[in-house]
C-alpha positions as CSV (number, residue, x, y, z in Angstrom):
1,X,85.7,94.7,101.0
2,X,84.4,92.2,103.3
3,X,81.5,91.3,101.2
4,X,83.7,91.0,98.2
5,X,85.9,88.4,100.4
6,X,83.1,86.4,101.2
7,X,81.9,86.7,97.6
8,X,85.6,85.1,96.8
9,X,85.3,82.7,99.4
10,X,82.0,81.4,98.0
11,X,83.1,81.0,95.0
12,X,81.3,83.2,92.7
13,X,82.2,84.1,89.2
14,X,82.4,87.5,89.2
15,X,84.2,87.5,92.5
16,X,86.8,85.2,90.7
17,X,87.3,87.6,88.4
18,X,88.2,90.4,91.1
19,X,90.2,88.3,92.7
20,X,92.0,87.8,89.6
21,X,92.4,91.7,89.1
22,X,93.4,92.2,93.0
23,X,96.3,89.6,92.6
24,X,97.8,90.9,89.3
25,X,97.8,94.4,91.1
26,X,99.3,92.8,94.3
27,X,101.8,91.6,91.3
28,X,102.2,94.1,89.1
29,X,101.3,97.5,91.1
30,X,98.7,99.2,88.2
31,X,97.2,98.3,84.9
32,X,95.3,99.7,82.3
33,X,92.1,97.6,81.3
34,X,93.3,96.6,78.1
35,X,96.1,95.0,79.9
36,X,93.8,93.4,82.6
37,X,91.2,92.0,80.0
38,X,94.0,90.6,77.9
39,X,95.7,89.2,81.8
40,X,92.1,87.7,83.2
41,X,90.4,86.6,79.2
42,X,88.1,89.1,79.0
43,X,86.3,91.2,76.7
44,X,87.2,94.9,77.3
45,X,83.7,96.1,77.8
46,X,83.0,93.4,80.6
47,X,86.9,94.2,82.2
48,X,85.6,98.2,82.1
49,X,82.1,97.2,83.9
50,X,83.9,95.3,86.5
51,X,86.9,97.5,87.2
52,X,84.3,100.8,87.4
53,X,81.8,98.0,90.1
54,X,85.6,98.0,92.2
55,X,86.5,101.6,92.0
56,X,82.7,102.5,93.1
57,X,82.8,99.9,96.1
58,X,86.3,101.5,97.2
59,X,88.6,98.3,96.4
60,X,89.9,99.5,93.2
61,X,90.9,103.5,92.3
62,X,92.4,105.2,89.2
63,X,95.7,106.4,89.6
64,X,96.8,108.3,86.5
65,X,97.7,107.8,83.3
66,X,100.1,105.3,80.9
67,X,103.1,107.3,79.2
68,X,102.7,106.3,75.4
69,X,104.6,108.0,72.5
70,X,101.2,109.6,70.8
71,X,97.8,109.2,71.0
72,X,95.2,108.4,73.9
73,X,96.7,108.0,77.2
74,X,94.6,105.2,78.8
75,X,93.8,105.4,82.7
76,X,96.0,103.3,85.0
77,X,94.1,101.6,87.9
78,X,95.7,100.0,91.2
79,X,95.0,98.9,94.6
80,X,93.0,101.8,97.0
81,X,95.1,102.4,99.6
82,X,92.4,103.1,102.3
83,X,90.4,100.1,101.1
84,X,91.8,97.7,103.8
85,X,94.9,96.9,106.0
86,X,97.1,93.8,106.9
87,X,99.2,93.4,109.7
88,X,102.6,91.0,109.6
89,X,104.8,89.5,112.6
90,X,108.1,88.5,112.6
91,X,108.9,86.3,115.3
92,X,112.9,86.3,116.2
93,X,114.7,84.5,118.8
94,X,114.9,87.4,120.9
95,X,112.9,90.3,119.5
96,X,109.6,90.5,117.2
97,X,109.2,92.6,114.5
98,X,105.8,93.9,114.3
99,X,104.0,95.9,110.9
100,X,100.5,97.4,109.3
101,X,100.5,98.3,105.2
102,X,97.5,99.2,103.4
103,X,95.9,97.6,100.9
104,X,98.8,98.9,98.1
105,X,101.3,97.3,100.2
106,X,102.9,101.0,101.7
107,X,103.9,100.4,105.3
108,X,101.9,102.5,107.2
109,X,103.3,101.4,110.9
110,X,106.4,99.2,111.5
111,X,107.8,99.0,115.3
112,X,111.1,96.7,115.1
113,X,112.7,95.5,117.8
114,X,110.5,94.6,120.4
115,X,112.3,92.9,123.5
116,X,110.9,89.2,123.5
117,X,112.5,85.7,123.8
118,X,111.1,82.9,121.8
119,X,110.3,80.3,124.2
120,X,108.3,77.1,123.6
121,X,106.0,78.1,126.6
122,X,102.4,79.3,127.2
123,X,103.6,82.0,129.2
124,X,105.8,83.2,126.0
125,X,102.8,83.0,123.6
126,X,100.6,85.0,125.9
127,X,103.4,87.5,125.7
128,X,103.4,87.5,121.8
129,X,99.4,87.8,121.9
130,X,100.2,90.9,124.1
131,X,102.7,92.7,122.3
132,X,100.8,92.2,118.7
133,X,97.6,93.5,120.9
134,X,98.9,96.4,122.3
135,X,100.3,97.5,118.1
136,X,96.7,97.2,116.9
137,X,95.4,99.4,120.0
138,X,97.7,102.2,118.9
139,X,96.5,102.2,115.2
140,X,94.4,105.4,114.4
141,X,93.0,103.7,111.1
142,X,89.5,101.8,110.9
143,X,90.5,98.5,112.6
144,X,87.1,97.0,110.8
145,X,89.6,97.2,107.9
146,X,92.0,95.3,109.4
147,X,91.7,91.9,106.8
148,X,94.2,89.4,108.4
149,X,97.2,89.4,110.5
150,X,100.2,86.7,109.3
151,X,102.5,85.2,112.1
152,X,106.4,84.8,110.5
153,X,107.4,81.9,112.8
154,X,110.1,79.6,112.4
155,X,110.1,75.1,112.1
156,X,107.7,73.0,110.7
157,X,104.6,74.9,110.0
158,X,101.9,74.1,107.7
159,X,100.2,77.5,106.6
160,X,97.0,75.4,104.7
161,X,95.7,74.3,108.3
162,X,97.6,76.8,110.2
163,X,99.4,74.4,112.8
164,X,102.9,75.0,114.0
165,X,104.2,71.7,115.1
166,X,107.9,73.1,116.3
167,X,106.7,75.5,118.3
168,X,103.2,76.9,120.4
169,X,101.8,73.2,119.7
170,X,100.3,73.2,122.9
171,X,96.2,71.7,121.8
172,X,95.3,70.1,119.4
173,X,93.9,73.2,117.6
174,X,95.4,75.1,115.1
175,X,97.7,77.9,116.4
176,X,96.3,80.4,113.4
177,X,92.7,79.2,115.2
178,X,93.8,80.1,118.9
179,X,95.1,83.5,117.7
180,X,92.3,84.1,116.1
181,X,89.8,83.4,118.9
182,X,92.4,85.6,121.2
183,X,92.8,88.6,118.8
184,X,89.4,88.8,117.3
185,X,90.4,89.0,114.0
186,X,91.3,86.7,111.0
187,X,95.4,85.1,111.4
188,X,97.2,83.3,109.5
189,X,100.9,81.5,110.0
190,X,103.8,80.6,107.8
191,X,107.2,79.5,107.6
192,X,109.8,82.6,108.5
193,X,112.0,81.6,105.6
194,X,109.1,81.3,103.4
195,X,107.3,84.8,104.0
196,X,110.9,86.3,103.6
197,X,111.8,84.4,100.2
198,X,108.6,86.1,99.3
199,X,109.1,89.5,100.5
200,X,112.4,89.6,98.8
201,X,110.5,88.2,95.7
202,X,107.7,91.4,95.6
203,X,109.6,94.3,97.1
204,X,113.4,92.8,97.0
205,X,116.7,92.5,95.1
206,X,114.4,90.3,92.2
207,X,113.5,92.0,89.1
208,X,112.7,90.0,86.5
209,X,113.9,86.3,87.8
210,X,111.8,83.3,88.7
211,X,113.5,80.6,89.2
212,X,115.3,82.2,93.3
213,X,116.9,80.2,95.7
214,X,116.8,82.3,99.3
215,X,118.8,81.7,102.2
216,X,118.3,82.3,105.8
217,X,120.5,82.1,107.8
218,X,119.3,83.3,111.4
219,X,119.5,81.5,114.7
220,X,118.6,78.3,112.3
221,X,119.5,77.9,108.6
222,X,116.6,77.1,105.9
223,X,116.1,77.9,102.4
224,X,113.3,79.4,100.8
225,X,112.3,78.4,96.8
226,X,110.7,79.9,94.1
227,X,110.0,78.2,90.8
228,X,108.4,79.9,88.0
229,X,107.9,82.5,90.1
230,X,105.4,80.7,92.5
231,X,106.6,80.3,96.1
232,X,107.4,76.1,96.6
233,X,106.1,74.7,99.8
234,X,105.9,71.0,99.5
235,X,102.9,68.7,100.0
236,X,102.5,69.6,103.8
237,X,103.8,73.3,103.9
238,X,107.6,72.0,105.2
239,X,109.9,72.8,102.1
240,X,113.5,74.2,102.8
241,X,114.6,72.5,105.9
242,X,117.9,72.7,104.3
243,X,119.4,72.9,108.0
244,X,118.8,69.3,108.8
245,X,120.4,68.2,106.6
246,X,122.9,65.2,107.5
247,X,126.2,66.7,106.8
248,X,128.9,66.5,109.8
249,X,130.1,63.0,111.8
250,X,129.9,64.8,114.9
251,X,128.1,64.5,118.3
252,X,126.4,67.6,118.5
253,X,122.5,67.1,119.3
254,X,120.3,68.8,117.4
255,X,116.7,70.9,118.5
256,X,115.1,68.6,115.8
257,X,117.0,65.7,118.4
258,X,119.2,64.3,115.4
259,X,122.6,64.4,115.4
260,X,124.9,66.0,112.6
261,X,122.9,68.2,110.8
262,X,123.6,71.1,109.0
263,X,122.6,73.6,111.4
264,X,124.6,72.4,114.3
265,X,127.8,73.7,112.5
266,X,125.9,76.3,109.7
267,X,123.8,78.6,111.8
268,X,123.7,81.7,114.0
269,X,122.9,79.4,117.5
270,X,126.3,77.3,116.2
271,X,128.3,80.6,115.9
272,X,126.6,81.4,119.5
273,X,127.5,78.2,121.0
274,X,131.5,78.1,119.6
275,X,132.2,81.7,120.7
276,X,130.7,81.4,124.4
277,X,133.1,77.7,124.3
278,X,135.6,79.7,122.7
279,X,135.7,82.7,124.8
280,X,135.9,80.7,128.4
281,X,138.3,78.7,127.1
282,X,140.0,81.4,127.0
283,X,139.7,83.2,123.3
284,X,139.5,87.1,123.2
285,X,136.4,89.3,121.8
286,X,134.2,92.4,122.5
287,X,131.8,90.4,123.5
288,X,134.2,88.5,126.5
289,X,133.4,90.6,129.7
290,X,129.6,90.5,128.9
291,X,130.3,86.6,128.2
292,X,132.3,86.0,131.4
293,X,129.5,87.7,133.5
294,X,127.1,85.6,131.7
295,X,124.8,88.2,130.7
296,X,122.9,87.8,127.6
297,X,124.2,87.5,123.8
298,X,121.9,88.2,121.1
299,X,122.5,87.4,117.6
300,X,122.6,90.9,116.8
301,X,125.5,91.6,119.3
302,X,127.5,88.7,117.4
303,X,127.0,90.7,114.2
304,X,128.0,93.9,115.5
305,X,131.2,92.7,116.5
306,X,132.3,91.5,113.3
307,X,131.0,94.6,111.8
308,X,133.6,96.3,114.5
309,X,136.2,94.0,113.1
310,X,136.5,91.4,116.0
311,X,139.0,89.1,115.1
312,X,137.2,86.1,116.9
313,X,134.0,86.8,115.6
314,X,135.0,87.2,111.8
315,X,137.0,83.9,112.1
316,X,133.8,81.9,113.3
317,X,131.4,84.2,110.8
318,X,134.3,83.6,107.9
319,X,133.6,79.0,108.9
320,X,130.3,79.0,108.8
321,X,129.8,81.1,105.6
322,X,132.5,78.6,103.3
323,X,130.8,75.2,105.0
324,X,127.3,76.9,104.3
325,X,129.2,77.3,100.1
326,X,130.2,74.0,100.1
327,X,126.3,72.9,100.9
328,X,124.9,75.8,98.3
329,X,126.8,74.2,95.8
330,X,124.9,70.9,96.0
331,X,121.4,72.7,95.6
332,X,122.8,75.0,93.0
333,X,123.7,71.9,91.0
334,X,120.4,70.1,91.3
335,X,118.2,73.2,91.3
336,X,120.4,75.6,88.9
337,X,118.5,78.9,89.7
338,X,118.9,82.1,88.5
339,X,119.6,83.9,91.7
340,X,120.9,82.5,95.2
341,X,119.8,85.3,98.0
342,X,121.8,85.4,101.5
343,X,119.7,86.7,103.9
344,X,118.9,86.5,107.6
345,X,121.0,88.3,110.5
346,X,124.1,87.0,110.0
347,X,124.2,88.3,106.1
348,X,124.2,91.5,107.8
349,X,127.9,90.6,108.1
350,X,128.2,91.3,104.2
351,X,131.1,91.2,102.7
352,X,132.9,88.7,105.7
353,X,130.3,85.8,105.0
354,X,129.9,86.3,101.3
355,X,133.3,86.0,100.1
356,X,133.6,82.8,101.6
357,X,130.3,81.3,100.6
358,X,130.8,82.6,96.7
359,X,134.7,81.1,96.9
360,X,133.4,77.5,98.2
361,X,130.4,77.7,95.7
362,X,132.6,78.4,92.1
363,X,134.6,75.8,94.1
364,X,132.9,72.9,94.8
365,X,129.8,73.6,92.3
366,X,129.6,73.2,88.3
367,X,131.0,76.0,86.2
368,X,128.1,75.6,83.7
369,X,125.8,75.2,86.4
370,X,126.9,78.3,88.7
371,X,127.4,80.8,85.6
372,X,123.9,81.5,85.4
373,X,123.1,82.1,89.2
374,X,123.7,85.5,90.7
375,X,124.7,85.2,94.1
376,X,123.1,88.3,96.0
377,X,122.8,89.8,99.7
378,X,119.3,90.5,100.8
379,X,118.3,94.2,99.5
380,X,116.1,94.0,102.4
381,X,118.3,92.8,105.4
382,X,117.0,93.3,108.6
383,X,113.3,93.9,107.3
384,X,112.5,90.6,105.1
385,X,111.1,89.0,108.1
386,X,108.7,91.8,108.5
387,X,108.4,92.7,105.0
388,X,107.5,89.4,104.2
389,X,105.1,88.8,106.7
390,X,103.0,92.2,105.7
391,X,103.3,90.9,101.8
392,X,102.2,87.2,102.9
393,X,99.2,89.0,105.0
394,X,97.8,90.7,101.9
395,X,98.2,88.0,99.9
396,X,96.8,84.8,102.0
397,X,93.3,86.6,101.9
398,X,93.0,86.7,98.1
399,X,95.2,83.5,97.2
C-alpha cells in the first residue's frame, strides 16, 4: 500500500488509475469491472489486469457476486479491509472524540468522550498529542498500516497546507507538520464543520442528493457545503463561517474580536453565557445549584436538561433555534439546496430546536425556493465529528 501511495504521489499512470478505482470504492462501496472500466475509460481487459495487480498486492479483494435476473453473475470487488487503517479526531470544547476504521471505512475502535478542555495553549496541545498517543498504543492491528491520522478542529483552518490559524498557531510551521514530527506518522487537519458535512455526506442521512447545506451548531455555529456532490472549501480552505456573520446591533464581543456576529446570539457558548446570566440573576434550572457553586457546565449538561424538560433551558434552546431560521432562510434562498442538515450538540435537542428553525425558515424564506429543500436532523448526531474525521482520514490520502 505504501508503495502504491508513493506511486500516486509521483504521479504515475497506472497509479492514477488505482487511485481512480480506490476513490469510486471509497464512493460507491463495490463494483463489478464492467462498471469500473466504463467509471475510469477503460477497456475491460486493461480494468481486469489492473483490478487482479490490486487484489494480488492486498489493496483490492473480491467480495461476491452482483444479483442479476439471468445469466452470469459477475464478481463484485471492494476495498480490503486489512489492507490499511486511518485514524480520525474530533476535537470538542470539552472532550475529544477519538477513532480507527479500516481501509472499507468499518470502525474498528472508537473511544468517545475523552475528558479534555480546548485551550489555545501549548500545555493543551501536548495533552491532545497524549491522549491520541496513548489510542494508537492500545491498537492490536499492524500500526505500519496505519496511512494518516486527520485532526477535526474548529476556526480557520486551511487543510491544503495544514495550518490552523484560530487555534495551536504557536510557530510558524504547519500544525499537521508539528503533529507529524510528534506522532511519527502522516496527519492531516480540517475544518470540524467540514469533515462532518462530509461524514454525514458518505455514511449519513444523504442518499442520493448533492446539492447539502449542513449545519453545526456546537459551541460555535458554521455551515458546511456540498455542491454537486464535492465538498466546497473556498480559495484558502475557510468556507462556512456562517457564524460571523454581522447580524445583531449589540455589544457583545466576539472570539473572532468583532462585535455582533451571528454566533454571539446563535450558538451553544451564547446559550452557555445567557443561562449562567440568567440563572444568578435569579432564573430557575437543573443546572442552578451546580451553577451557583460555579462548578463546570458542559455543553452536553445544557442539552440534557432540555431533554429532561427544563423550562429555562428549552426557552433559550427554543431562541436560538428560530433566530438561527431566520439566517437559514437567507442561504436557502441564495443557495436553494436540496437538503438543509442540523447537526452539532445542540441538534441533539431534536424536536425543541427544529420546530422553531423549520417555522422561521417557511417563514422568512421563499415558498418556491424552500419546497425543494428537506430540512433534516443529523442521522449521525453525536458521531459526525468523529465519523467525519475517520472518512476525511481515508480520503486525504488518495484525493
Amino acid at each position: 500500500m505504501n508503495k502504491l501511495i508513493d506511486d500516486i504521489e509521483k504521479g504515475t499512470k497506472e497509479a492514477l488509475i488505482k487511485k481512480k478505482i480506490i476513490l469510486y470504492a471509497i464512493q460507491n462501496g463495490v463494483g463489478t469491472i464492467a462498471g469500473l472500466a466504463k467509471e475510469i475509460d477503460l477497456s475491460v481487459p486493461t480494468t481486469t489486469k489492473i483490478i487482479n495487480g490490486m487484489c494480488l498486492n492486498g489493496a483490492v479483494y473480491e467480495c461476491g457476486k452482483l444479483e442479476t435476473n439471468g445469466g452470469r453473475h459477475p464478481n463484485l470487488y471492494g476495498l480490503n479491509p486489512e489492507a490499511a487503517y486511518f485514524i480520525g479526531v474530533d476535537v470538542k470544547q470539552f472532550m475529544v472524540n477519538i477513532a480507527i476504521i479500516d481501509f472499507k471505512g468499518e470502525m474498528i475502535d472508537l473511544n468517545m468522550g475523552v475528558p479534555f478542555e480546548l485551550k489555545n495553549t501549548p500545555e493543551a496541545l501536548n495533552k491532545l498529542i497524549a491522549i491520541i498517543q496513548a489510542f494508537i498504543d492500545r491498537q492490536v492491528i499492524d500500526k505500519g498500516k496505519i496511512l494518516n491520522i486527520a485532526l477535526n478542529i474548529s476556526g480557520r483552518v486551511n487543510s491544503e497546507s495544514g495550518y490552523s490559524y484560530s487555534i495551536f498557531y504557536f510557530e510558524e510551521r504547519p500544525l499537521a507538520d508539528i503533529l507529524c514530527e510528534r506522532l511519527g506518522y502522516r496527519v492531516t487537519i480540517d475544518n470540524d464543520t467540514r469533515a462532518m458535512t462530509y461524514g454525514e455526506y458518505i455514511a449519513g442521512c444523504v442518499t442520493n442528493e448533492k446539492d447539502i447545506i449542513f449545519v453545526n451548531i456546537s459551541w460555535g455555529l458554521a455551515i458546511g457545503i456540498i455542491i454537486d456532490g464535492k465538498v466546497y472549501k473556498g480559495k484558502s480552505g475557510f468556507s462556512g463561517e456562517f457564524g460571523h456573520v454581522k447580524s445583531f446591533d449589540n455589544e457583545i464581543m466576539c472570539h473572532c474580536g468583532k462585535k455582533g456576529c451571528l454566533e454571539t446570539e446563535v450558538s451553544g457558548s451564547a446559550m452557555y453565557r445567557r443561562l449562567l446570566e440568567m440563572v444568578k440573576n435569579g432564573a430557575s434550572s437543573l443546572l442552578s445549584k451546580k451553577i451557583l457553586r460555579n462548578e463546570l457546565i458542559t455543553l452536553n449538561d445544557i442539552v440534557q436538561a432540555v431533554n429532561k424538560e427544563d423550562v429555562l433551558c428549552i426557552d433559550l434552546v427554543e431562541d436560538i433555534g428560530r433566530k438561527l431560521g431566520e439566517q437559514l432562510a437567507g442561504i436557502i434562498n441564495i443557495f436553494n439546496p436540496e437538503m438543509v442538515i442540523i447537526g452539532g450538540t445542540l441538534s441533539l435537542t431534536g424536536d425543541y430546536i427544529m420546530q422553531p428553525i423549520i417555522t422561521a425558515i417557511k417563514k422568512y424564506s421563499l415558498n418556491l425556493v424552500n419546497k425543494d429543500s428537506v430540512i433534516t436532523l443529523s442521522k449521525l448526531k453525536d458521531k459526525t465529528g468523529i465519523i467525519g474525521a475517520c472518512m476525511i482520514s481515508r480520503l486525504r490520502v488518495f484525493e
